[in-house]
PDB file of the backbone (N, CA, C, O) and the ligand in Angstrom, with CONECT records:
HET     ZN  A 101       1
ATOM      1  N   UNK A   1      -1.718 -14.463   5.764  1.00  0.00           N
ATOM      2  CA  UNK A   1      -1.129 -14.587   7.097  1.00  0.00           C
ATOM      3  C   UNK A   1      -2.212 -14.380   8.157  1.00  0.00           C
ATOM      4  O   UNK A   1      -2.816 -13.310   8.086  1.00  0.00           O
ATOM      5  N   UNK A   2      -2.510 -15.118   8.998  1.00  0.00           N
ATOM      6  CA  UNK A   2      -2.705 -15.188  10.256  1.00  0.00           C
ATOM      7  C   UNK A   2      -2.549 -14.195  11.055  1.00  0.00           C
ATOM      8  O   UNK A   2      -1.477 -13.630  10.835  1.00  0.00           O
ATOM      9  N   UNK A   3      -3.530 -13.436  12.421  1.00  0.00           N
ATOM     10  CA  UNK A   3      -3.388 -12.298  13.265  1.00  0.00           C
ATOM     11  C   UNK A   3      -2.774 -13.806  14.226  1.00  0.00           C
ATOM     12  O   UNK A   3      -3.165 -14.960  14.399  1.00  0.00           O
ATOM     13  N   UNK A   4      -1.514 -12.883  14.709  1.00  0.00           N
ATOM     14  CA  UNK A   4      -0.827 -14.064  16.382  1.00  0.00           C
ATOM     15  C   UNK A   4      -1.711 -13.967  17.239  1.00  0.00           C
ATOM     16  O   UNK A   4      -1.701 -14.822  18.126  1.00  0.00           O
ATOM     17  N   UNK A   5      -2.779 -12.896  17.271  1.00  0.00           N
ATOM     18  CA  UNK A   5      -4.212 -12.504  18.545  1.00  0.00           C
ATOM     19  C   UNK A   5      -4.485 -13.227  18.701  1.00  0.00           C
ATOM     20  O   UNK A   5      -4.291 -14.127  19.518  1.00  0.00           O
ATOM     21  N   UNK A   6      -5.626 -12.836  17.111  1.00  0.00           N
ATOM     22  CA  UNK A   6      -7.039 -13.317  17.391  1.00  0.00           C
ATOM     23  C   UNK A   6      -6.905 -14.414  16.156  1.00  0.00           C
ATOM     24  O   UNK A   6      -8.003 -14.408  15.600  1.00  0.00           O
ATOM     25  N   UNK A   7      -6.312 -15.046  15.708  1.00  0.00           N
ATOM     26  CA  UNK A   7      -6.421 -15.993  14.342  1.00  0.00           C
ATOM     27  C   UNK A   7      -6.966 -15.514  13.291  1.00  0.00           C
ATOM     28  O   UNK A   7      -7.024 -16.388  12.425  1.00  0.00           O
ATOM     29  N   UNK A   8      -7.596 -14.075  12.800  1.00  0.00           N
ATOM     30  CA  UNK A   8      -8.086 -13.601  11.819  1.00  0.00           C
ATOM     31  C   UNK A   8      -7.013 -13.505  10.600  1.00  0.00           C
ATOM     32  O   UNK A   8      -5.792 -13.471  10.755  1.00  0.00           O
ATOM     33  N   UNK A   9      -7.644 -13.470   9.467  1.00  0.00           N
ATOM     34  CA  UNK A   9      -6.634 -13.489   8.446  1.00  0.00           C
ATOM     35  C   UNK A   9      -6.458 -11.977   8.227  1.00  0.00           C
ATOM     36  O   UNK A   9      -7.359 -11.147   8.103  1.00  0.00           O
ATOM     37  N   UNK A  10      -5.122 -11.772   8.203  1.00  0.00           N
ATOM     38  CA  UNK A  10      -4.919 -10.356   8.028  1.00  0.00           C
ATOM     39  C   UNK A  10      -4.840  -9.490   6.706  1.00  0.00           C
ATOM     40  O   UNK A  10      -5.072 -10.249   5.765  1.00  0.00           O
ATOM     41  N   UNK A  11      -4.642  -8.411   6.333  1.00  0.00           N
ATOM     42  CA  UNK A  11      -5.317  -7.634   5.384  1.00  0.00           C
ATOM     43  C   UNK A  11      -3.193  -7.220   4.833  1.00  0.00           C
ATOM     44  O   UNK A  11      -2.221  -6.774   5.443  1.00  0.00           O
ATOM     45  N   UNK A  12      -3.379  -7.575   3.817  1.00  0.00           N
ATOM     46  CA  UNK A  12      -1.590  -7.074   3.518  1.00  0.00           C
ATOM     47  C   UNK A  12      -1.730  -5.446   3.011  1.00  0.00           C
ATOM     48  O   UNK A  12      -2.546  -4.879   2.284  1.00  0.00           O
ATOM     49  N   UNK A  13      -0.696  -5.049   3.652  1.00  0.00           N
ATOM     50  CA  UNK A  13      -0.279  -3.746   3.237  1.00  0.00           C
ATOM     51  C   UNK A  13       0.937  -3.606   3.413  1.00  0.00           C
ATOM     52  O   UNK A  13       1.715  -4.556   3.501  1.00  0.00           O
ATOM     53  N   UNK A  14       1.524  -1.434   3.547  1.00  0.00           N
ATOM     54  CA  UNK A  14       2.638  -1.424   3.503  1.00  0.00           C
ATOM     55  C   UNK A  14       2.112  -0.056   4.567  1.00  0.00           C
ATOM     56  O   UNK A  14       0.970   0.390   4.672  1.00  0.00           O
ATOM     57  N   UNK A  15       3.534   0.464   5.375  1.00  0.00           N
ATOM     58  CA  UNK A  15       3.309   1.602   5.949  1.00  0.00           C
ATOM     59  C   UNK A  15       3.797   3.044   5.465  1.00  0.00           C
ATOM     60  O   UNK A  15       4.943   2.915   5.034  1.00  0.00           O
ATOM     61  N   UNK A  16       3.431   4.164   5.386  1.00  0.00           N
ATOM     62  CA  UNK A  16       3.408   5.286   4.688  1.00  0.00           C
ATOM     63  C   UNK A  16       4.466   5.772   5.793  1.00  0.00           C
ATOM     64  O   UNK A  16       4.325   5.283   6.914  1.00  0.00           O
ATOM     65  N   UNK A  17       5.177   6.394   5.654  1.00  0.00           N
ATOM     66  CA  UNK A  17       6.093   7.506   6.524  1.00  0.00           C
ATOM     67  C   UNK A  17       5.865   8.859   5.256  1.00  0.00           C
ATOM     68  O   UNK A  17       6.108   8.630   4.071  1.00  0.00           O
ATOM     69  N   UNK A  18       5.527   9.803   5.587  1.00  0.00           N
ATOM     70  CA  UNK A  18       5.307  11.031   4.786  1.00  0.00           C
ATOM     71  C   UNK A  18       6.363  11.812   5.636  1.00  0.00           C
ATOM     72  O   UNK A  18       5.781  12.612   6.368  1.00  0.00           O
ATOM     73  N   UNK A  19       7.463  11.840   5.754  1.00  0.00           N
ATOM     74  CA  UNK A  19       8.716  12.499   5.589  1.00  0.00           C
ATOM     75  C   UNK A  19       9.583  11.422   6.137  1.00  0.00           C
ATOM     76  O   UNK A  19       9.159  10.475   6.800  1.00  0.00           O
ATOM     77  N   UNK A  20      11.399  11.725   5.668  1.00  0.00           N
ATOM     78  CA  UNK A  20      12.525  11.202   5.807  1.00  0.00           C
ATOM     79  C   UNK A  20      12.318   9.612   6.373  1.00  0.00           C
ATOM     80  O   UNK A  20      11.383   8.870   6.074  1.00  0.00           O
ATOM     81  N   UNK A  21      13.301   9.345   7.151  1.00  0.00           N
ATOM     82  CA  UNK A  21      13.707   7.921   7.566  1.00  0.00           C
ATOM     83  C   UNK A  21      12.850   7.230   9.027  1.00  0.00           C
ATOM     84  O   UNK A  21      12.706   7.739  10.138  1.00  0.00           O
ATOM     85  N   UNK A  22      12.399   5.948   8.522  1.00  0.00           N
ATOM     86  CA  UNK A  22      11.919   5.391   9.921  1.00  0.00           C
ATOM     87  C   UNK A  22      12.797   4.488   9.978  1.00  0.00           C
ATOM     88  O   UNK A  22      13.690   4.228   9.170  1.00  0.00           O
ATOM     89  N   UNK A  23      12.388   3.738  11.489  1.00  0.00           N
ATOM     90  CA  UNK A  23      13.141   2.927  12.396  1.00  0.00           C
ATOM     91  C   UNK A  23      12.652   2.171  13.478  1.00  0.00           C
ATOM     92  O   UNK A  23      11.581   2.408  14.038  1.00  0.00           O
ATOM     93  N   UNK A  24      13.520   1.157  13.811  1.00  0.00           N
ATOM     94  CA  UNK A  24      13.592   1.097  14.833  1.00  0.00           C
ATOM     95  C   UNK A  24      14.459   1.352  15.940  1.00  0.00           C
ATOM     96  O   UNK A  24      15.662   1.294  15.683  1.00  0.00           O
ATOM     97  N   UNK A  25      14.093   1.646  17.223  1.00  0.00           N
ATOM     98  CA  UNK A  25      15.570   2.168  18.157  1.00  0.00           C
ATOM     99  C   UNK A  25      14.979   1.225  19.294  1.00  0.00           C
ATOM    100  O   UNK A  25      13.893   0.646  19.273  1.00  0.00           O
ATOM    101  N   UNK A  26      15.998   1.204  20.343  1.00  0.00           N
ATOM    102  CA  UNK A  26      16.501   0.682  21.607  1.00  0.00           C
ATOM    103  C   UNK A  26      15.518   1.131  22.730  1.00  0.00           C
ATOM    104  O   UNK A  26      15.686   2.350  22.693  1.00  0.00           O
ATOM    105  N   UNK A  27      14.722   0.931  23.571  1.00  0.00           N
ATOM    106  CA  UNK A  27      14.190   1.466  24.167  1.00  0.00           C
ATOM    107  C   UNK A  27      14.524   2.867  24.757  1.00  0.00           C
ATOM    108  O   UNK A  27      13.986   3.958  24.571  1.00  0.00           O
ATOM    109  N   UNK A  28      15.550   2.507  25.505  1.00  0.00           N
ATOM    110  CA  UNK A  28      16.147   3.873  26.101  1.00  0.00           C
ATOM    111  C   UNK A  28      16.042   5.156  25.167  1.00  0.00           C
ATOM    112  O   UNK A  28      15.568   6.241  25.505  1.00  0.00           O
ATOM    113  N   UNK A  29      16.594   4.814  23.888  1.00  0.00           N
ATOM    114  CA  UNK A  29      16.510   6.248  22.610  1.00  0.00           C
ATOM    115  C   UNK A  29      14.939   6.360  22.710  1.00  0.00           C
ATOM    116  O   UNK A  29      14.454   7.435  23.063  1.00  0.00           O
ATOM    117  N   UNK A  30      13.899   4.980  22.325  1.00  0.00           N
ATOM    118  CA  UNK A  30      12.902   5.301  22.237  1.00  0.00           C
ATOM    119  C   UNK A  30      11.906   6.209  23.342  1.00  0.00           C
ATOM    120  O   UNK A  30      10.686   6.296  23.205  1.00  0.00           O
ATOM    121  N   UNK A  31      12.612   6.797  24.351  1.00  0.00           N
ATOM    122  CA  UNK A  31      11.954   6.786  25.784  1.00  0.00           C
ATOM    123  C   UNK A  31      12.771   8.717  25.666  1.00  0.00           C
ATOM    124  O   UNK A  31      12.551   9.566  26.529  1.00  0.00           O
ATOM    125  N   UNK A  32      13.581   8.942  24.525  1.00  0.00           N
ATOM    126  CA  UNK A  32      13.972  10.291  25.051  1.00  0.00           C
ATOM    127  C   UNK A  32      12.946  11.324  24.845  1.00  0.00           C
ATOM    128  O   UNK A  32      12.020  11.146  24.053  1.00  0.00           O
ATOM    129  N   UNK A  33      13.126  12.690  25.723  1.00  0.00           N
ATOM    130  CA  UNK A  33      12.619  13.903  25.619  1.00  0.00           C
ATOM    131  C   UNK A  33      13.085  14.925  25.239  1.00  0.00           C
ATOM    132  O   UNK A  33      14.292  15.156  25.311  1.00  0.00           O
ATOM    133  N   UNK A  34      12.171  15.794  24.727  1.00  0.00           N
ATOM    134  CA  UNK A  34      12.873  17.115  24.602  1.00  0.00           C
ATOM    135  C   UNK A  34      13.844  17.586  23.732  1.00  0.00           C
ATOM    136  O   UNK A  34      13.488  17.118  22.650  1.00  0.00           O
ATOM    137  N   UNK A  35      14.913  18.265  23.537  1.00  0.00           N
ATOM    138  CA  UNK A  35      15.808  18.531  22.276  1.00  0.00           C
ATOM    139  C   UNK A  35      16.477  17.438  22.413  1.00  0.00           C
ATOM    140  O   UNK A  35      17.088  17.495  21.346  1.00  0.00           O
ATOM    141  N   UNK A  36      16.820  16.529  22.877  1.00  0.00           N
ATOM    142  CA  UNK A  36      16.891  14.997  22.652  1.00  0.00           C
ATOM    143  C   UNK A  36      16.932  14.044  21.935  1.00  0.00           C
ATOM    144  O   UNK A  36      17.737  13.121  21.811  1.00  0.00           O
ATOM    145  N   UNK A  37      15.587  14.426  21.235  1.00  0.00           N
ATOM    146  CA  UNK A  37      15.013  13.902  20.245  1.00  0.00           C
ATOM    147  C   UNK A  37      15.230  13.902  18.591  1.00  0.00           C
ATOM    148  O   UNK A  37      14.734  13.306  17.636  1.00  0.00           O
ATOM    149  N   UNK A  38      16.139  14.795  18.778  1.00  0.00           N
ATOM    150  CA  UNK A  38      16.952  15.195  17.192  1.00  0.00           C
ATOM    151  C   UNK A  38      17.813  14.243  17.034  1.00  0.00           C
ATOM    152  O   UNK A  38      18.037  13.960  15.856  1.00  0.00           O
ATOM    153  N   UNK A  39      18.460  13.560  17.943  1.00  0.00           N
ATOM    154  CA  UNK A  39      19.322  12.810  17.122  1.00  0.00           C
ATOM    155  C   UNK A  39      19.157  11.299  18.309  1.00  0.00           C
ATOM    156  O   UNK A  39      19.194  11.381  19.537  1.00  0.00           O
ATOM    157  N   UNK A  40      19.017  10.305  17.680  1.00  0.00           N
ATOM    158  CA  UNK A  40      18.678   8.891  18.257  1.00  0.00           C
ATOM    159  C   UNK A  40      20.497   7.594  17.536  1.00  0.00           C
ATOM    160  O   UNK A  40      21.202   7.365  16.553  1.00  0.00           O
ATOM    161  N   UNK A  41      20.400   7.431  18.170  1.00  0.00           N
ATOM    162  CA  UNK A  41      21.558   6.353  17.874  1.00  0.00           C
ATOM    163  C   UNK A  41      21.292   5.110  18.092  1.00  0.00           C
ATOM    164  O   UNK A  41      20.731   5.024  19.185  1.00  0.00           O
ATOM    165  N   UNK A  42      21.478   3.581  17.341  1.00  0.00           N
ATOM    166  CA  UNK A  42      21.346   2.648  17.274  1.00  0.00           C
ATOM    167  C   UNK A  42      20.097   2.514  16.409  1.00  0.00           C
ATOM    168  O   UNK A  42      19.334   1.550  16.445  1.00  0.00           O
ATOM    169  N   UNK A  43      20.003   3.324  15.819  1.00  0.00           N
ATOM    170  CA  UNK A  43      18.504   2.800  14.613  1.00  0.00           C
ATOM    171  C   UNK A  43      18.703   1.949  13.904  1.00  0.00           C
ATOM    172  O   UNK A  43      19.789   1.855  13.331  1.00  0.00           O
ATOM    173  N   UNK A  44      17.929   1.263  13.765  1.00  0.00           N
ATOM    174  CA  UNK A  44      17.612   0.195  12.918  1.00  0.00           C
ATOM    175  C   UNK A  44      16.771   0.560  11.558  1.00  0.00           C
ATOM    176  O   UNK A  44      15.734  -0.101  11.614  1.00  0.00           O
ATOM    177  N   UNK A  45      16.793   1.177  10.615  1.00  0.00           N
ATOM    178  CA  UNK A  45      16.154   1.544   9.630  1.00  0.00           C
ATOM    179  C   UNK A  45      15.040   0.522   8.827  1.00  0.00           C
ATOM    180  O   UNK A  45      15.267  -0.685   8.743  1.00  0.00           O
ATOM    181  N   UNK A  46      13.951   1.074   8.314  1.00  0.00           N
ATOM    182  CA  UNK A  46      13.047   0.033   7.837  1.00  0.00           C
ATOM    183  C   UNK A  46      12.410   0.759   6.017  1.00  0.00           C
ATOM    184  O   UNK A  46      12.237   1.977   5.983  1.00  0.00           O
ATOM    185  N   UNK A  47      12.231   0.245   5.186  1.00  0.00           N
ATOM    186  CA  UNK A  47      11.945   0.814   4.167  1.00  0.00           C
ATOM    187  C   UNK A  47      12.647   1.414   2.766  1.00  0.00           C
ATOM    188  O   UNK A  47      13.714   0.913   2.412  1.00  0.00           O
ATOM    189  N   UNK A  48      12.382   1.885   2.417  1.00  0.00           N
ATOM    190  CA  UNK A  48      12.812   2.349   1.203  1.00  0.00           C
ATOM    191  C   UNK A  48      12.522   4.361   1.127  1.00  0.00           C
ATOM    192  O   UNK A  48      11.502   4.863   0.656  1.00  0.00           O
ATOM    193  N   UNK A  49      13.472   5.009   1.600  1.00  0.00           N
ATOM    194  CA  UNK A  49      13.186   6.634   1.294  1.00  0.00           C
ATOM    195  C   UNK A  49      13.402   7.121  -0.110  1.00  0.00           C
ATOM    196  O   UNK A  49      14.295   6.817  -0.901  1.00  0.00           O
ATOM    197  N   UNK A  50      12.354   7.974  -0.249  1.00  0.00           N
ATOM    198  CA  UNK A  50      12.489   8.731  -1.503  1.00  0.00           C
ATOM    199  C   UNK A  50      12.767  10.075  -0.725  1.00  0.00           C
ATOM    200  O   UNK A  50      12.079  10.537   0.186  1.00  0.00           O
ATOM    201  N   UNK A  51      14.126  10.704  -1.369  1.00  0.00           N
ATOM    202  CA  UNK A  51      14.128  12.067  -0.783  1.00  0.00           C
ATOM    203  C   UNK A  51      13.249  13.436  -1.818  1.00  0.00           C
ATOM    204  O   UNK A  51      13.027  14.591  -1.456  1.00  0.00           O
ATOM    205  N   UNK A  52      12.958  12.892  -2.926  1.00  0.00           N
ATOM    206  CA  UNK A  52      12.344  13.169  -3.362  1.00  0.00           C
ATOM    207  C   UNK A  52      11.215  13.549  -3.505  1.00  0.00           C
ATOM    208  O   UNK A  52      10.810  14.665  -3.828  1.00  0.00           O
ATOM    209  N   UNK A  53      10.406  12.196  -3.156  1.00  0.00           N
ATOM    210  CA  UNK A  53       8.390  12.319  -2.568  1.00  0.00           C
ATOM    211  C   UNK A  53       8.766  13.106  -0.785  1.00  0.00           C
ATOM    212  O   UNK A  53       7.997  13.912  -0.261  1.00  0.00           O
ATOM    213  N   UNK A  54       9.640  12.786  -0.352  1.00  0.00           N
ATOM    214  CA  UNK A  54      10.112  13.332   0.796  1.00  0.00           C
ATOM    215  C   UNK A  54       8.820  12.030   1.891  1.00  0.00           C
ATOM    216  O   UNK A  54       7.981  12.313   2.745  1.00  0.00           O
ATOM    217  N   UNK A  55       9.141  10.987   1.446  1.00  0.00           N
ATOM    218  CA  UNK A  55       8.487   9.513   1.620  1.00  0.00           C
ATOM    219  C   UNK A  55       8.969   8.761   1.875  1.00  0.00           C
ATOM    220  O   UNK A  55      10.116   8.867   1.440  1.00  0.00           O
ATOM    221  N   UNK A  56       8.775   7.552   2.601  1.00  0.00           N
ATOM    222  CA  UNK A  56       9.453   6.183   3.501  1.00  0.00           C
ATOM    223  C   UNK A  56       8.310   4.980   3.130  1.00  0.00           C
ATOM    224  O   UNK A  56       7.246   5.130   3.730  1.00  0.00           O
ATOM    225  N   UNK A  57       8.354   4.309   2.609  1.00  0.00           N
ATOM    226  CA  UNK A  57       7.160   3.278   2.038  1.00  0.00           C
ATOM    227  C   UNK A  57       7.967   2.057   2.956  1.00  0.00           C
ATOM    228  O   UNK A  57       9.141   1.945   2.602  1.00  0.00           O
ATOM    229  N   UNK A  58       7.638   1.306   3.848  1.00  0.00           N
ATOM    230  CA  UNK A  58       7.380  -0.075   4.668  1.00  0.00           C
ATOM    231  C   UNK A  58       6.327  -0.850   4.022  1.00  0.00           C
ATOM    232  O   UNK A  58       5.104  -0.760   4.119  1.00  0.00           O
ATOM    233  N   UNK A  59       7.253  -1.823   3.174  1.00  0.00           N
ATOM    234  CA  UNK A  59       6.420  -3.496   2.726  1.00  0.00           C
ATOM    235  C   UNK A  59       6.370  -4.174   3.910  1.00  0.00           C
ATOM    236  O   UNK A  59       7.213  -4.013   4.793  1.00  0.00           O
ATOM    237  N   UNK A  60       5.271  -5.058   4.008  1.00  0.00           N
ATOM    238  CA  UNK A  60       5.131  -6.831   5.043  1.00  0.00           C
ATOM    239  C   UNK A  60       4.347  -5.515   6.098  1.00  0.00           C
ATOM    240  O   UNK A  60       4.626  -5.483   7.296  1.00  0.00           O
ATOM    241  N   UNK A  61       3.415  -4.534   5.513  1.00  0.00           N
ATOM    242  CA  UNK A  61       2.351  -4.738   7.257  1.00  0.00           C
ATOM    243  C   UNK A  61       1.304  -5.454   6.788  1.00  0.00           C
ATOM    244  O   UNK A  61       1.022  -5.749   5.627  1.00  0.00           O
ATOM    245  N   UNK A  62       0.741  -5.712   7.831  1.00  0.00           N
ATOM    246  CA  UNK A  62      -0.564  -6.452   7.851  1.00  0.00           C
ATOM    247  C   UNK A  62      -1.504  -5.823   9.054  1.00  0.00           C
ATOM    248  O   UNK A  62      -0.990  -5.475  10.116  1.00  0.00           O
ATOM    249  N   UNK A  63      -3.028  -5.696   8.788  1.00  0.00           N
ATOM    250  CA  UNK A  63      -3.753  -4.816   9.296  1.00  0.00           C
ATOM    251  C   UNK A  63      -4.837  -6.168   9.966  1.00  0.00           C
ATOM    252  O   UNK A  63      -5.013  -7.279   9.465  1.00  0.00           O
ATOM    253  N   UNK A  64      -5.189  -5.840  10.709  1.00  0.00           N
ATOM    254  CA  UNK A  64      -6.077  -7.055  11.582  1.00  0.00           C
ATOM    255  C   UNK A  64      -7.219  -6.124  11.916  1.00  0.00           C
ATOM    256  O   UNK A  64      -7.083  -5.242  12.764  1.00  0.00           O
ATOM    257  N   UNK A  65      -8.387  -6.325  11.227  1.00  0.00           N
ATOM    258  CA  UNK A  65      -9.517  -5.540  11.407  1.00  0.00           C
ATOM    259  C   UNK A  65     -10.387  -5.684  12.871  1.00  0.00           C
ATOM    260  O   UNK A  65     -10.912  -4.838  13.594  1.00  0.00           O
ATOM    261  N   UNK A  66     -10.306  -6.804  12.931  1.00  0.00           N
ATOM    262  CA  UNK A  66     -10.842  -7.404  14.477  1.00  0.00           C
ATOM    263  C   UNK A  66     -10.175  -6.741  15.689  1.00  0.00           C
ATOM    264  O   UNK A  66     -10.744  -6.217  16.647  1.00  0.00           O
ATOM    265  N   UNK A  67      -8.537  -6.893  15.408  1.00  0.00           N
ATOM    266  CA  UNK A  67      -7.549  -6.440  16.808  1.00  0.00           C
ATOM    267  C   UNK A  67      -7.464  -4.953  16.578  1.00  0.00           C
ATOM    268  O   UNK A  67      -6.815  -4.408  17.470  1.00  0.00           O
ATOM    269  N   UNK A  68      -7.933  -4.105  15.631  1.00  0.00           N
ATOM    270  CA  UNK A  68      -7.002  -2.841  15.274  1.00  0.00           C
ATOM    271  C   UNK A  68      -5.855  -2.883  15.572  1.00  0.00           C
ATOM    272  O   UNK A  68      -5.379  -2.248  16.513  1.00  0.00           O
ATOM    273  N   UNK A  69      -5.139  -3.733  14.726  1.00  0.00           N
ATOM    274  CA  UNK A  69      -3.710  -3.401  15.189  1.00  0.00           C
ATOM    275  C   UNK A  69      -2.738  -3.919  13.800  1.00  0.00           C
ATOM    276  O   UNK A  69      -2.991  -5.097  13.546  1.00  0.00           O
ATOM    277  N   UNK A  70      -1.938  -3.457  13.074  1.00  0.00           N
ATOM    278  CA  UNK A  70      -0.885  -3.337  12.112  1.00  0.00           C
ATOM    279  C   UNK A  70       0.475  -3.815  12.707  1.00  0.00           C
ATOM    280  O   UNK A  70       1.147  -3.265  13.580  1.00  0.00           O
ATOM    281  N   UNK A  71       0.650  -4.632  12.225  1.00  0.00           N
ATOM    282  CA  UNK A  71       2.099  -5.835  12.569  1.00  0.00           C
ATOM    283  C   UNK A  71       2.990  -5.953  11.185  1.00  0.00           C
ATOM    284  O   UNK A  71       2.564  -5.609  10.083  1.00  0.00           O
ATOM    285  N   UNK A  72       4.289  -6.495  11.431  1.00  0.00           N
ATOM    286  CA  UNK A  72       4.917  -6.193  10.336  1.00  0.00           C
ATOM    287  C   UNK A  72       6.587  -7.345  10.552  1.00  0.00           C
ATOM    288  O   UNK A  72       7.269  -7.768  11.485  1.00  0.00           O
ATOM    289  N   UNK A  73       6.580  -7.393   9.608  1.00  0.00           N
ATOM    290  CA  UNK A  73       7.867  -8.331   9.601  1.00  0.00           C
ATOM    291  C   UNK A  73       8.673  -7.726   8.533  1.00  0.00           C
ATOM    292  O   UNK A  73       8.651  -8.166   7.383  1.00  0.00           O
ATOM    293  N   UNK A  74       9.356  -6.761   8.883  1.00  0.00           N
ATOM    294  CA  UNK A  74      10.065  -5.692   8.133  1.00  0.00           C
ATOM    295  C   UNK A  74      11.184  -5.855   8.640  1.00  0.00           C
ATOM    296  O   UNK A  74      11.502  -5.984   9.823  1.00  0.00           O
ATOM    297  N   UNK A  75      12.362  -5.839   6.843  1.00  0.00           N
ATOM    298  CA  UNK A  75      13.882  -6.049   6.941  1.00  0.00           C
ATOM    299  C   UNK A  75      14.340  -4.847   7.398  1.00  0.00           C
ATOM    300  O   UNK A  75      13.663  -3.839   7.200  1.00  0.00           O
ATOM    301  N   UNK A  76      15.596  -4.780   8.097  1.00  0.00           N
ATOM    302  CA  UNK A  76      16.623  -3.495   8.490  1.00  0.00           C
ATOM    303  C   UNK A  76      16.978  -3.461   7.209  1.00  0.00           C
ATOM    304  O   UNK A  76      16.892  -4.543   6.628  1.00  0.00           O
ATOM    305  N   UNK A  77      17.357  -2.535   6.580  1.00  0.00           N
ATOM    306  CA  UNK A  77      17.547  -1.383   5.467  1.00  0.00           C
ATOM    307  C   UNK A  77      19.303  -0.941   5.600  1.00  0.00           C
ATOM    308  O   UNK A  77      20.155  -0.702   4.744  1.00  0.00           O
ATOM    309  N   UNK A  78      19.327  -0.966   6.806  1.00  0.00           N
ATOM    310  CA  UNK A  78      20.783  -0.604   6.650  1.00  0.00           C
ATOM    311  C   UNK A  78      22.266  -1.448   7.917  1.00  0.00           C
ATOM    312  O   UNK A  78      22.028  -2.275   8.798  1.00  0.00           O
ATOM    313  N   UNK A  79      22.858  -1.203   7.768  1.00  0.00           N
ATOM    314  CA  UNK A  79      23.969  -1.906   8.382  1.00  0.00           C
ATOM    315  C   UNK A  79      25.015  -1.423   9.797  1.00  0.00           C
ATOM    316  O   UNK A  79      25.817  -0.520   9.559  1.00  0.00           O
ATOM    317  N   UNK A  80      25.003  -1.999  11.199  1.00  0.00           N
ATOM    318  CA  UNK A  80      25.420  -1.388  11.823  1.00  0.00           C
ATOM    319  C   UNK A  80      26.050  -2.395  12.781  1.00  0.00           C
ATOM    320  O   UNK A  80      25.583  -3.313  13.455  1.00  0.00           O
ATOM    321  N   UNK A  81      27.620  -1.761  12.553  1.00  0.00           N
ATOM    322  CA  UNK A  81      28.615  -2.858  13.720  1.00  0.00           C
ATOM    323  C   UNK A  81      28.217  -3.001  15.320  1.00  0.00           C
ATOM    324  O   UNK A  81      28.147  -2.057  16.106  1.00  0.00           O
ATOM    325  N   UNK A  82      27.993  -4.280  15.600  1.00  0.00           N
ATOM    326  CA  UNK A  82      27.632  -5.135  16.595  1.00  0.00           C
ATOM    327  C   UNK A  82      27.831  -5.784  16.763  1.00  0.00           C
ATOM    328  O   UNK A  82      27.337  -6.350  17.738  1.00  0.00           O
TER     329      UNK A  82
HETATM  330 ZN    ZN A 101      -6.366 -10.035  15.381  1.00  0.00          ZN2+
END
Protein backbone atom coordinates (compact mmCIF):
# COMPACT_ATOMS: atom_id res chain seq x y z
CA UNK A 1 0.00 0.00 0.00
CA UNK A 2 0.80 3.38 -0.87
CA UNK A 3 1.44 6.55 1.85
CA UNK A 4 -1.95 9.08 0.63
CA UNK A 5 1.20 11.88 1.52
CA UNK A 6 3.98 11.25 0.17
CA UNK A 7 3.46 8.06 -2.36
CA UNK A 8 5.99 5.97 -0.35
CA UNK A 9 5.26 2.39 0.02
CA UNK A 10 4.28 1.75 3.42
CA UNK A 11 5.69 -0.69 6.00
CA UNK A 12 2.56 -3.20 7.26
CA UNK A 13 1.98 -3.62 10.78
CA UNK A 14 -0.43 -3.83 13.62
CA UNK A 15 -0.96 -1.46 16.73
CA UNK A 16 -0.12 -2.60 20.36
CA UNK A 17 -2.63 -1.24 23.07
CA UNK A 18 -0.87 -2.69 26.36
CA UNK A 19 -4.02 -2.49 28.47
CA UNK A 20 -7.98 -3.03 27.93
CA UNK A 21 -10.08 -1.62 24.95
CA UNK A 22 -9.28 0.95 22.14
CA UNK A 23 -11.40 3.07 19.98
CA UNK A 24 -12.65 5.32 18.28
CA UNK A 25 -14.98 8.25 19.74
CA UNK A 26 -16.81 11.42 18.48
CA UNK A 27 -14.92 14.39 18.82
CA UNK A 28 -16.71 15.99 21.57
CA UNK A 29 -15.95 12.57 23.95
CA UNK A 30 -12.58 12.85 22.32
CA UNK A 31 -12.06 16.56 23.62
CA UNK A 32 -13.19 15.57 27.44
CA UNK A 33 -11.31 16.49 30.73
CA UNK A 34 -10.74 15.54 33.92
CA UNK A 35 -12.86 12.75 35.86
CA UNK A 36 -14.65 12.81 32.61
CA UNK A 37 -12.59 10.76 31.15
CA UNK A 38 -13.64 7.44 32.78
CA UNK A 39 -16.36 6.86 30.90
CA UNK A 40 -16.70 7.97 26.93
CA UNK A 41 -19.89 6.98 25.00
CA UNK A 42 -20.28 6.32 21.32
CA UNK A 43 -17.01 4.24 20.90
CA UNK A 44 -16.33 2.66 18.16
CA UNK A 45 -14.04 -0.25 19.18
CA UNK A 46 -11.00 -1.48 17.09
CA UNK A 47 -9.09 -4.85 17.62
CA UNK A 48 -9.07 -7.87 19.28
CA UNK A 49 -8.63 -7.72 23.55
CA UNK A 50 -7.03 -10.28 25.46
CA UNK A 51 -8.11 -9.77 29.05
CA UNK A 52 -5.69 -11.94 29.77
CA UNK A 53 -2.20 -10.44 28.18
CA UNK A 54 -4.30 -7.43 29.53
CA UNK A 55 -3.62 -6.44 25.47
CA UNK A 56 -5.54 -4.87 22.40
CA UNK A 57 -3.61 -5.97 19.10
CA UNK A 58 -4.96 -3.53 15.87
CA UNK A 59 -4.32 -5.36 12.31
CA UNK A 60 -4.16 -2.95 8.81
CA UNK A 61 -1.50 -0.19 10.34
CA UNK A 62 0.87 0.88 8.09
CA UNK A 63 3.98 2.95 9.09
CA UNK A 64 5.36 5.56 6.46
CA UNK A 65 8.99 6.08 7.28
CA UNK A 66 9.33 9.28 5.21
CA UNK A 67 5.90 10.99 6.81
CA UNK A 68 6.35 9.49 10.44
CA UNK A 69 3.09 8.77 10.53
CA UNK A 70 0.96 5.22 11.12
CA UNK A 71 -2.47 5.04 9.24
CA UNK A 72 -4.83 2.31 9.42
CA UNK A 73 -7.94 0.97 7.89
CA UNK A 74 -9.28 -0.80 10.90
CA UNK A 75 -12.80 -2.70 11.28
CA UNK A 76 -15.24 -1.61 14.32
CA UNK A 77 -15.16 -4.69 16.56
CA UNK A 78 -18.35 -4.11 17.95
CA UNK A 79 -21.99 -3.04 17.30
CA UNK A 80 -23.94 0.08 18.11
CA UNK A 81 -27.66 1.30 17.30
CA UNK A 82 -27.69 4.24 14.90
ZN1 LIG B 1 4.34 9.25 3.50
Amino acid sequence: MKCPICNNELLEGGIIVDDVACGWVPMEQFKKKGIKRLMYTGMRTIGESSILLNQTKIPNAYFCKNCNKIMGIFDVTNDLDD
